[in-house]
Each structure stands twice: as C-alpha cells, then as structure tokens.
C-alpha positions as CSV (number, residue, x, y, z in Angstrom):
1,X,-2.4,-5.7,-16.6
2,X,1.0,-7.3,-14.9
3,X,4.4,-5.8,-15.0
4,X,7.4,-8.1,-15.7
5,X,9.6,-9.4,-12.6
6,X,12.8,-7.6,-11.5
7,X,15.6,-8.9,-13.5
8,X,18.7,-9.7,-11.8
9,X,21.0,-6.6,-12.1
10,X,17.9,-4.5,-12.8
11,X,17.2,-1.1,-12.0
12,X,15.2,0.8,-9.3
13,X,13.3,4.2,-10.3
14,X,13.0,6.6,-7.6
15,X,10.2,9.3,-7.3
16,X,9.4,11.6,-4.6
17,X,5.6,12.2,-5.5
18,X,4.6,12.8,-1.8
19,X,6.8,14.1,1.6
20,X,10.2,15.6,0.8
21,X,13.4,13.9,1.7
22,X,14.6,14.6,5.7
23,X,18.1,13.4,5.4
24,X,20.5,12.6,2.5
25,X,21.2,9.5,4.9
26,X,17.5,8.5,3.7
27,X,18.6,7.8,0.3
28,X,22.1,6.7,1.2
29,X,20.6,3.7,3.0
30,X,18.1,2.9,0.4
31,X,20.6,3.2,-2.7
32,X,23.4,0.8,-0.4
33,X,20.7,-1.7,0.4
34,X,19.7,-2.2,-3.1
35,X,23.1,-2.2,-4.3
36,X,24.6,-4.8,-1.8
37,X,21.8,-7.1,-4.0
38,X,23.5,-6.3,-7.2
39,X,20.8,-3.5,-8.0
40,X,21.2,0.0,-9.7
41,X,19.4,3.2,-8.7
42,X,18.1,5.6,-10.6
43,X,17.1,9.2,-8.6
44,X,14.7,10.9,-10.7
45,X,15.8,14.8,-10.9
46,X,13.1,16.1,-8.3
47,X,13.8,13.6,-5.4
48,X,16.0,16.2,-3.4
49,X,13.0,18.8,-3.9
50,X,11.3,20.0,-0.9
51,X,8.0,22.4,-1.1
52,X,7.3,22.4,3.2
53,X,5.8,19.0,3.6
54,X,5.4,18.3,-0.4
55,X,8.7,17.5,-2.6
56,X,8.1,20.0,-4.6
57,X,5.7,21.6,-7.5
58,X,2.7,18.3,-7.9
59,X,3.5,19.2,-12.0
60,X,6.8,18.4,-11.6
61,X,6.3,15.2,-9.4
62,X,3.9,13.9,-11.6
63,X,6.5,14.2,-14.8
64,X,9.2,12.5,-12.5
65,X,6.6,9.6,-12.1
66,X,5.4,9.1,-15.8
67,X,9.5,9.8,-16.9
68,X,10.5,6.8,-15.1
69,X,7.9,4.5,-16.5
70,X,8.3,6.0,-19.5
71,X,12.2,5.1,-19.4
72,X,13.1,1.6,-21.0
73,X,15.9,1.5,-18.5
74,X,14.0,1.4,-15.3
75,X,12.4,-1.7,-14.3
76,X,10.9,-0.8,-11.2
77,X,9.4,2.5,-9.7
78,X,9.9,2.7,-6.3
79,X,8.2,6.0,-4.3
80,X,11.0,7.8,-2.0
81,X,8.2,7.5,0.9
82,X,4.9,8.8,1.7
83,X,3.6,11.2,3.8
84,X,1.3,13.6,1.8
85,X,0.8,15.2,-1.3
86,X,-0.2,12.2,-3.7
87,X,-3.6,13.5,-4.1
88,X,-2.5,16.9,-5.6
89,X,-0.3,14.8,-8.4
90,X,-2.7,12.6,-9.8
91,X,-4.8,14.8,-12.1
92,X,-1.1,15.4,-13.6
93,X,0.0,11.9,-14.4
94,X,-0.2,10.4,-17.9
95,X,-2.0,7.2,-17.8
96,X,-1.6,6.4,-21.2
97,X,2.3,6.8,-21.1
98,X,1.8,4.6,-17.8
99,X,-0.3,1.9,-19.1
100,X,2.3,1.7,-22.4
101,X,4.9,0.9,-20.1
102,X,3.7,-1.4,-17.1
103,X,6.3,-1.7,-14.3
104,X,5.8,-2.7,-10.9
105,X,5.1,0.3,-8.3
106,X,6.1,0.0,-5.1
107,X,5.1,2.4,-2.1
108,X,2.7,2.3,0.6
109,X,0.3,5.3,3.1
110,X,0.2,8.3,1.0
111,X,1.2,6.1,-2.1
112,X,-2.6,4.6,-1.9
113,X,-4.2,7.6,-4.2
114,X,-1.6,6.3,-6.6
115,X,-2.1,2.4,-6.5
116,X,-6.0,3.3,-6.7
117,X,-6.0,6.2,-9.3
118,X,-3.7,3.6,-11.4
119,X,-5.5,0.4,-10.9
120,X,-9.0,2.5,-11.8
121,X,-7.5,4.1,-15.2
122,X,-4.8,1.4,-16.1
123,X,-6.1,-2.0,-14.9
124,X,-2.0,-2.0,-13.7
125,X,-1.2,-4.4,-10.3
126,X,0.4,-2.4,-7.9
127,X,2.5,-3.2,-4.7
128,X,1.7,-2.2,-1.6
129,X,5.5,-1.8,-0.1
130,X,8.0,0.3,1.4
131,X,10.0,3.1,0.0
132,X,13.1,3.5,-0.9
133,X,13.6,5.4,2.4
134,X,12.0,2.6,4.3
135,X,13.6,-0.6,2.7
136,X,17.2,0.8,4.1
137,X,15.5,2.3,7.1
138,X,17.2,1.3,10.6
139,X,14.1,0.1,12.3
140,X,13.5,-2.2,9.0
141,X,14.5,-5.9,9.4
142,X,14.8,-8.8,7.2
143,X,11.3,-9.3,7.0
144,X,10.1,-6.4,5.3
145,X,13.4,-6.3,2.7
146,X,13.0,-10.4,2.0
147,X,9.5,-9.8,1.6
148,X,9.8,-6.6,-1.0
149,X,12.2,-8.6,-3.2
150,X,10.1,-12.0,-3.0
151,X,7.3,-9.6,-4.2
152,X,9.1,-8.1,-6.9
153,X,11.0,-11.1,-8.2
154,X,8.6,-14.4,-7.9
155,X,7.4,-16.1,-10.7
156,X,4.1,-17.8,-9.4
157,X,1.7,-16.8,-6.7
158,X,3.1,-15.1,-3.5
159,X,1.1,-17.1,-1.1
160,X,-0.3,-16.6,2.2
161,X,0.7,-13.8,4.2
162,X,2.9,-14.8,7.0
163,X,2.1,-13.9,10.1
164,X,4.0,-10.1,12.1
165,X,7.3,-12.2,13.5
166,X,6.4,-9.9,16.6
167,X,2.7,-10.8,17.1
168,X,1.9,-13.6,15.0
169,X,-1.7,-13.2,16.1
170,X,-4.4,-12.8,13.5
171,X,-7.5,-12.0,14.5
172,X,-11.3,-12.6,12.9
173,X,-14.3,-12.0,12.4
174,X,-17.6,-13.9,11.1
175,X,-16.5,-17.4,9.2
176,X,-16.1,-18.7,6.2
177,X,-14.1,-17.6,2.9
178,X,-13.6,-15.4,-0.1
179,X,-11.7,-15.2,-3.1
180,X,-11.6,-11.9,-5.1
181,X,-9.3,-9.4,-5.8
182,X,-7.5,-7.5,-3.0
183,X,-7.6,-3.6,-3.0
184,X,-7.1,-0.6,-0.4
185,X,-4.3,0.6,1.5
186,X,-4.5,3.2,4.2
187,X,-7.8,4.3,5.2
188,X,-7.7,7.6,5.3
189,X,-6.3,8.1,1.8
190,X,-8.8,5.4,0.6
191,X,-11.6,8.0,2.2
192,X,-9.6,10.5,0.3
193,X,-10.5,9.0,-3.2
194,X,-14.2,9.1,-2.5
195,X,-16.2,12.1,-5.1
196,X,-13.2,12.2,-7.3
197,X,-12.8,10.8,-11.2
198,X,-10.3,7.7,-10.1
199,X,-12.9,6.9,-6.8
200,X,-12.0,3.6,-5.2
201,X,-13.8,0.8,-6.7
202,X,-14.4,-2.1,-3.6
203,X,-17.7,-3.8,-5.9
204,X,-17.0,-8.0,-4.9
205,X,-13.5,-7.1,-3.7
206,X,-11.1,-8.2,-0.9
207,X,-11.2,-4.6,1.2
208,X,-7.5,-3.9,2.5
209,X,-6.8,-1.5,5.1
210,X,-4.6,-0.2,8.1
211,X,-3.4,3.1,9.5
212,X,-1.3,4.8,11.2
213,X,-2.2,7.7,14.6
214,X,-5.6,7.1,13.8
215,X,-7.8,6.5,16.9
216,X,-10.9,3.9,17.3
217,X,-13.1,7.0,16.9
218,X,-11.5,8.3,13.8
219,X,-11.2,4.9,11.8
220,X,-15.3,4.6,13.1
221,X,-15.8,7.7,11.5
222,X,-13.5,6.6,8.1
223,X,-15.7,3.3,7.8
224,X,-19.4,5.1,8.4
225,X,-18.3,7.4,5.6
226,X,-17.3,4.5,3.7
227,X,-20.3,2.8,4.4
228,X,-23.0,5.5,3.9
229,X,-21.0,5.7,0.2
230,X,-22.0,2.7,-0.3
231,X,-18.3,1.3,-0.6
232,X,-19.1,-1.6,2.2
233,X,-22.4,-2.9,0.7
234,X,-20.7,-5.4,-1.9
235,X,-17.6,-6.2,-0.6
236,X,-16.5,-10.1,-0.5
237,X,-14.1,-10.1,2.3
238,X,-11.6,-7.2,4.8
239,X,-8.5,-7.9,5.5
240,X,-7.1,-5.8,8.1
241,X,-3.2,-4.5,8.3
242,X,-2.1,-3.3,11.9
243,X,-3.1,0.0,13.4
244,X,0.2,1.1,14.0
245,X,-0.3,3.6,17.3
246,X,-3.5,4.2,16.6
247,X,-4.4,2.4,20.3
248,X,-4.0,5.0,22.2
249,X,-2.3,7.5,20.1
250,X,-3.0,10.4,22.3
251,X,-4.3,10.7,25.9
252,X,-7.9,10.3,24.6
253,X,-11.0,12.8,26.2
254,X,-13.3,11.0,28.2
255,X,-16.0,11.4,25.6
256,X,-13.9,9.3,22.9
257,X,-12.9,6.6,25.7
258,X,-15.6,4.1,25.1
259,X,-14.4,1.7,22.3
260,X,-11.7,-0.2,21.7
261,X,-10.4,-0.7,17.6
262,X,-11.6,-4.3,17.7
263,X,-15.3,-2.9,18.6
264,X,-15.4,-0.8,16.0
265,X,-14.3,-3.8,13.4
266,X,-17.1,-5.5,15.0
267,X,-20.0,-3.0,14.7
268,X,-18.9,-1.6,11.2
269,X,-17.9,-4.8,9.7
270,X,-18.9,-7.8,11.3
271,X,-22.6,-6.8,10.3
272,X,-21.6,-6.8,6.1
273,X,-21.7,-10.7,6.9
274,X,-18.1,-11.6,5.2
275,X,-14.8,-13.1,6.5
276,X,-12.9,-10.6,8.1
277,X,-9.1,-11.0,9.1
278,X,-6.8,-8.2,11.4
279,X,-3.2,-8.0,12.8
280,X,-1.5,-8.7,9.6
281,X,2.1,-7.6,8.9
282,X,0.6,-5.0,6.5
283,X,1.5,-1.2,7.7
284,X,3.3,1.2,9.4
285,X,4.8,-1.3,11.8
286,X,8.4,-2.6,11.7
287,X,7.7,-5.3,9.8
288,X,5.4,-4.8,6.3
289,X,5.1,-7.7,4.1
290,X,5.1,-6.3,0.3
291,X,1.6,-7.2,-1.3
292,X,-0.1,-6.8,-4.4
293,X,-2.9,-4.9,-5.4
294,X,-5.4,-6.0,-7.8
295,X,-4.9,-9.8,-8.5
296,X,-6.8,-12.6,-6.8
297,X,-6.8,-13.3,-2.8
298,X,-8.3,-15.7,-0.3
299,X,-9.3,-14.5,3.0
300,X,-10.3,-17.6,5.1
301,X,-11.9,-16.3,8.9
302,X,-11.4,-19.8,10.3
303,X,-8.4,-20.2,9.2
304,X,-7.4,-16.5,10.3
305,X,-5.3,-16.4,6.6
306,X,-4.4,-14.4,3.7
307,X,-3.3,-15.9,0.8
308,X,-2.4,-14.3,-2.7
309,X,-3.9,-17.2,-5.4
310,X,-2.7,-15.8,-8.7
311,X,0.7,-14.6,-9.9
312,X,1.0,-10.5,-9.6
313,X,3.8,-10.3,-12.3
314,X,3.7,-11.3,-15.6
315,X,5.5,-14.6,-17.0
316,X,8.6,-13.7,-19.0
C-alpha cells in the first residue's frame, strides 16, 4: 500500500512517539525549514511532553500518532526524533485507522519498530528519514533536506542511492545482484522486533541496516542473534548504512580488540552467498539520504549500487 506525494503547500504532522524534545530551538528549526518551502506544521498536542527519556505516557503517543493519520488535513507524519520508547507504543496504535488513511511516515533509529510493526500489519511503505528535529538540525546539510523532499514528492522511482558527499566509498561483498524489496533500519531496534506479534519479516528481502555507538562486537552479536532466528537464511541481498561511531566508540578492552566492522560483515554475511553493499549515506551521519521501505530495490556488488526500481508513492 502507497501513500500519495506531498502536495505543494501541504502539511507536515508532527509526533513525538519516542525521546522527548531537548530544546524548543529543536522544533523552531524544523517548523522554519519546512515553512521557508511553502509547508505548514502541524504539532500534535503531546510533542512538548517529556516522561525522563520517553515523551510522555506510550497511550498517549500512540493516539497522537493514529490522530494525525486519522486527520484529512495532514499529509505527511513526520516523527519529532528518535531515541527510545517506540517499542512500548506499538501495541497501542490503531492499524486499522492507519491503514484507512495511508500517509507517508517519515523518521529513522528508534522509528524502525514503527516502519516494521506498520509494514507487518498495514502492508503501508514507509520512509526511512529524518525528523522533524533533524531536517532543521545545524549539522544537517543540503543533502539530507533535498533528499527528504525528493523522497516525499517524486512521482516515479527514486533511483540509485548516491553515494555520502563525504566518503563516496561503497564497499562490497560477494558479486552479483538482487532485486526485492528493501526492509530494516537500525539494528538493534530490528533485533528488538524479534519474539513479538509484528516480528520483522526479511523472507527474499533486501536486508537494510546501520547503527549508531555500536561496536564490531556488539553488531557481531546483533547479526548471530539474527542469524540463529533464522532471519539471515532467506535473505536476497544487505545493504549496509554507515556505522556512525561505532569504530571505535569507546576505548575498547583488549579482549574485544580483535575485529574490525568490515570482518564481522565478512564472517556473518559474506557466507549467506548474496550481494552485499556498506558505506551508504543511510544513518546517523551528517548526511542521510531519505529511503523507502517496502517497495522494490537492486543491490548490484559489482557495481557497489543501490537503486530504488519502483515508485514508493502512489500516482495521483
């Protein structure tokens, strides 16, 4: 199921189903950037809620979710940012009120247990992008905002991937190509999904990932997991986002010294005997390139790409 494009003049939904807001700054930047491209905002009521490191009661987070998809108004929900707390609002969430009203959703890191819980009861593409608190960030360029609203508002396929404009390096593993659909986000919130009702589905899927502060041994231990679930077996391709100070993150123990991130891609994936890609502009870096999730994607080892093959948003 595909949500319609952004209209010009449209308007931006904005939940806070995960971390609480820091600074009103945060959404002062996010609501001017939008609004310099002829946008509206809408704040849902909870998005100045703070509960410690949650934005509030996960009932009431849920109903500011479902309310703005619900809300003929809106034509875009956009998370305030992630952090934590998604998986506590999901057995809240309408999916029928959800799936009535398709829309795209836009967030990224905590935001995963959403885009997979959704995809798994609503068939609904998601998008794997910044919030709102991100988009106007300071240490955002052009990049990540061209690339949020080229998500949101093209008609036709989005294409390949371009390359990080500060490492255009792509790495890979094995040879070859597969086209499937494209699913995942961050690891350990894909890890996160496993033994619950909306578990992650990667069955002849395009496995996406990255991270952020997680260390070689910790994403090792993420993919074994993974892997002894049973989630690796039938997967058509990986494509890799970048591990965003996860190399070293802290002063490692001499016990945990011994591999580098690139030789645990090797030993836990380049066995499954599909293309593998890494280093794409897909994460907690500076620069995130907007994706879908759930439509059709080409990962090509030899020629280290990533490229989107069928529309994500529905023709008007």
């Amino acid at each position: 199921m595909k949500a319609r494009p952004l209209p010009p003049g449209g308007t931006i939904g904005v939940a806070a189903p995960s971390s609480p807001v820091e600074q009103s700054s945060e959404l002062d930047r996010g609501i001017r950037w939008w609004e310099s491209r002829g946008y509206r905002v809408l704040l849902a009521p909870g998005v100045r809620e703070r509960d410690d490191y949650v934005a509030g009661d996960p009932r009431g987070r849920a109903d500011d979710l479902v309310a703005l998809f619900a809300d003929p108004e809106v034509d875009v929900v956009q998370v305030l940012r992630g952090g934590y707390g998604c998986s506590e609002v999901v057995p809240h969430l309408e999916f029928e009120t959800i799936a009535a009203n398709p829309k795209p959703l836009v967030g990224y890191s905590d935001i995963t247990v959403l885009h997979v819980s959704i995809r798994q009861r609503t068939g609904l593409v998601t998008f794997y992008g910044p919030g709102l608190a991100g988009v106007g960030a300071r240490d955002r360029g052009e990049f990540t905002q061209e690339r949020l609203l080229l998500a949101l508002t093209g008609a036709g396929p989005l294409g390949e991937v371009p390359p990080r404009p500060d490492d255009p390096y792509v790495g890979a593993l094995g040879s070859g190509r597969a086209t499937a659909p494209l699913v995942g986000g961050c690891l350990w919130l894909l890890r996160e999904t496993l033994a619950t009702p909306w578990e992650v589905d990667l069955e002849g899927k395009i496995l996406f990932f990255e991270d952020v502060h997680c260390p070689p041994w910790h994403v090792d231990g993420i993919l074994s997991q993974l892997a002894n679930a049973g989630k690796l077996a039938g997967v058509a391709g990986v494509a890799i986002g970048e591990m965003c100070e996860c190399e070293p993150w802290r002063e490692p123990k001499p016990w945990l010294r011994g591999k580098s991130m690139e030789d645990v891609f090797e030993q836990r994936l380049g066995p499954l005997g599909v293309p593998v890609l890494f280093n794409l502009p897909l994460g907690h870096g500076k620069h995130l390139c907007t994706i879908p999730l759930g439509v059709e994607a080409t990962v090509d080892a030899d020629a280290r790409t990533l490229t989107f093959d069928e529309p994500a948003l529905a023709a008007d």
